[in-house]
C-alpha positions in Angstrom: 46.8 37.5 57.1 45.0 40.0 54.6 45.5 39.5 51.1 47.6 42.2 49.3 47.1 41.4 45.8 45.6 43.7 43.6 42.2 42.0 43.0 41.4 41.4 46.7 41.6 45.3 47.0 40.3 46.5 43.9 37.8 46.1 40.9 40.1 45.5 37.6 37.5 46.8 35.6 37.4 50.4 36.4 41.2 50.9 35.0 42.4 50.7 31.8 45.1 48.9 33.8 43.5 46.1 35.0 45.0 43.1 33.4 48.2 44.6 34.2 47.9 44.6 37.8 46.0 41.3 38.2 47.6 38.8 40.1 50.2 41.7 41.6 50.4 43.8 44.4 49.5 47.2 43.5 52.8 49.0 44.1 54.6 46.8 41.2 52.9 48.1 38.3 53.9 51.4 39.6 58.2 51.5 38.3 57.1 50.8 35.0 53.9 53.1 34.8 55.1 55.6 32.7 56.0 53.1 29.7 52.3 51.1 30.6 50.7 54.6 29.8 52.5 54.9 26.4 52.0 51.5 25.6 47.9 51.8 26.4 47.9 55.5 25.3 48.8 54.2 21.2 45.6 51.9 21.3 43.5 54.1 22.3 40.7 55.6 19.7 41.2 58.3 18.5 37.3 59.3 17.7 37.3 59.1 21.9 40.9 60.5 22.6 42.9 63.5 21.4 46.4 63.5 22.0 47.4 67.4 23.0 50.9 66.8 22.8 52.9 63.4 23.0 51.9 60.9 25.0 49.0 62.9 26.5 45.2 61.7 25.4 42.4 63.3 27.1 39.1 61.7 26.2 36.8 64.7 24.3 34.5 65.4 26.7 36.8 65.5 29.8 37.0 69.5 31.4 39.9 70.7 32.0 39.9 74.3 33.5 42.0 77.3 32.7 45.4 77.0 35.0 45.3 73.5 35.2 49.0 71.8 34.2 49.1 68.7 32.7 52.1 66.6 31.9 53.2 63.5 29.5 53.2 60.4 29.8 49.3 60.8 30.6 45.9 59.2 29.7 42.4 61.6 31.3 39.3 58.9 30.9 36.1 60.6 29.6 34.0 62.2 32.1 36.6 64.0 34.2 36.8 67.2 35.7 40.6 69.2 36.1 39.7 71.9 37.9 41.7 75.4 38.2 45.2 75.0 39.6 45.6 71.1 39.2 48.7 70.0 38.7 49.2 66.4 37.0 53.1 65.5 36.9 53.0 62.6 34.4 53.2 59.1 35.0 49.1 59.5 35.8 46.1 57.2 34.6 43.2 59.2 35.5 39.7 57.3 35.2 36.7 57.7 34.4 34.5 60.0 36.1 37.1 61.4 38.6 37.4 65.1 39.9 40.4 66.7 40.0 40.5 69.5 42.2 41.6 72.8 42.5 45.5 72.7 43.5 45.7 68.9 43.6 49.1 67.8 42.7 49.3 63.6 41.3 52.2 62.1 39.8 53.2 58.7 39.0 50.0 57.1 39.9 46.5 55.6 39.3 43.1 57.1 39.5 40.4 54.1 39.2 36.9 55.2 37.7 35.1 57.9 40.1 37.9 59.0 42.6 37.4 62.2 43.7 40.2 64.7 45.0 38.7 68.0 44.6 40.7 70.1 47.2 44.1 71.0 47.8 45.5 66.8 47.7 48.9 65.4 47.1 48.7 61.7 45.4 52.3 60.1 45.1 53.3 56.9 43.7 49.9 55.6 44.3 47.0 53.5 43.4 43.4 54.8 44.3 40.6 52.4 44.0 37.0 52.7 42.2 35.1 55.7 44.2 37.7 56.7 46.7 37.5 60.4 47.6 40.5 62.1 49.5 38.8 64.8 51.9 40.4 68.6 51.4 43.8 68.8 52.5 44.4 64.8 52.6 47.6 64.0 51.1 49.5 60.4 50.4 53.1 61.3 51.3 55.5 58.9 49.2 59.1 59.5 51.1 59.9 57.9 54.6 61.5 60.7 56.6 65.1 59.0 56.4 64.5 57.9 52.8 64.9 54.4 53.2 62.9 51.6 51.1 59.6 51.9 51.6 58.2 49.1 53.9 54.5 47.6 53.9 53.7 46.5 57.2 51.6 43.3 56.4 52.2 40.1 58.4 55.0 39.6 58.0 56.4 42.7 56.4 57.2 43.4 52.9 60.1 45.4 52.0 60.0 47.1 48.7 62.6 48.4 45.7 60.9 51.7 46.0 62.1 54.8 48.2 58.7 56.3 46.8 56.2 54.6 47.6 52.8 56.1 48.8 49.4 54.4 49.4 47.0 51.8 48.0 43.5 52.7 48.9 41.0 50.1 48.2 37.7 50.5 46.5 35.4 52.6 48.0 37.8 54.8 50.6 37.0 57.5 52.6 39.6 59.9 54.1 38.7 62.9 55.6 39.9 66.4 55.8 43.9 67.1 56.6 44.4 63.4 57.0 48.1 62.0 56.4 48.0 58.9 54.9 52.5 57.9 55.3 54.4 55.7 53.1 53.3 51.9 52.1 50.1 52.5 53.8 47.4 49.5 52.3 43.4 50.8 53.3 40.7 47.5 52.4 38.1 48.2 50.8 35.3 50.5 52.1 37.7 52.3 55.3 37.3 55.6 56.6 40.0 57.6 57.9 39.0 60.2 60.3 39.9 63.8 59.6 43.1 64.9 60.9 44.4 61.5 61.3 47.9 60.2 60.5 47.8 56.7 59.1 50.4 54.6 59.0 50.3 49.7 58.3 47.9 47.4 56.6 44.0 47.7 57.4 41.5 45.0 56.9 38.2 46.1 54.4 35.6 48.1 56.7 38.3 49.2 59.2 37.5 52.9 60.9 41.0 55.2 61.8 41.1 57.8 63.7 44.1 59.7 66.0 47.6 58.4 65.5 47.3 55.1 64.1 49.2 52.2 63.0 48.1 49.1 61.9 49.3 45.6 61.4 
């Protein structure tokens, strides 16, 4: 059976959320993110962090282009790009080093350090691991088409609280262009998904998707 708690999937130390998540699975942190964000957002230094309006901090050197919307309860890591168009929601801990990208849409998620989303993505109630990049046009839908509970297909399943629920994509990711990655969909670390693809289960670290698939 794979393991599904956070520190099989992901390295804790490229979040400011890591000790929160330790010893969970992913998803669990995710009801209570926006209060985690104020919580971590009032330690924060404010030599590194400016606080635009409350309970937004963006680190000083982070870009944020002309157009780009961003929304409380928020913390932008140092290093990051928002580019033109980007819309962040709230509920968001961006990392550090990530891109943003031009009419990328994230809400009530987390960004690890060096995710990159440049093009046209949507990122619902979600967890991105350290250095996964969404291709252009990828998006993590969060809402089962009859709006039941979310269900993660492990073995055996697990049924969650959440009717949103996107995906946890483990460190290192890869999903290509116009790929749809459905509700309480778990990638391992270091899996591609093809472009075009519509991914739906649990996939072991290394696994290759492609076409319609569904995993255990």
């Amino acid at each position: 059976m794979m393991e599904l708690k956070s520190e099989y999937l992901l390295d804790l130390s490229h979040t400011m959320a890591g000790e929160l998540l330790a010893g969970e699975y992913p998803w669990e942190i995710l009801g209570d993110l926006a209060d985690l964000i104020r919580a971590i957002g009032r330690q924060l230094s404010r030599d590194d962090y400016t606080e635009l309006s409350p309970d937004l901090w963006v680190a000083r050197n982070v870009r944020v282009s002309p157009g780009a919307s961003l929304v409380a309860p928020l913390i932008v890591c140092a290093g990051t790009e928002i580019r033109h168009g980007a819309y962040l929601r709230g509920s968001a801990l961006i990392g550090e080093g990530c891109v943003i990208g031009n009419s990328t849409e994230i809400k009530n998620a987390i960004l690890f350090d060096g995710v990159k989303v440049p093009h046209f993505n949507y990122i619902g109630d979600s967890v991105l691991g350290y250095r996964v990049h969404l291709g252009a046009g990828a998006v993590l839908s969060n809402v089962r088409c009859d709006g039941a509970k979310v269900i993660v297909r492990s073995d055996p399943p697990i049924t969650t609280t959440r009717r949103k629920l996107g995906a946890v994509l483990g460190d290192g990711c890869e999903v290509g262009c116009h790929a749809v990655i459905n509700p309480g969909t778990v990638l391992g670390r270091g899996s591609t998904v093809y472009p075009l693809t519509s991914v739906s289960g649990v996939y072991p670290d290394g696994s290759r998707i492609r076409g319609n698939a569904r995993g255990s």
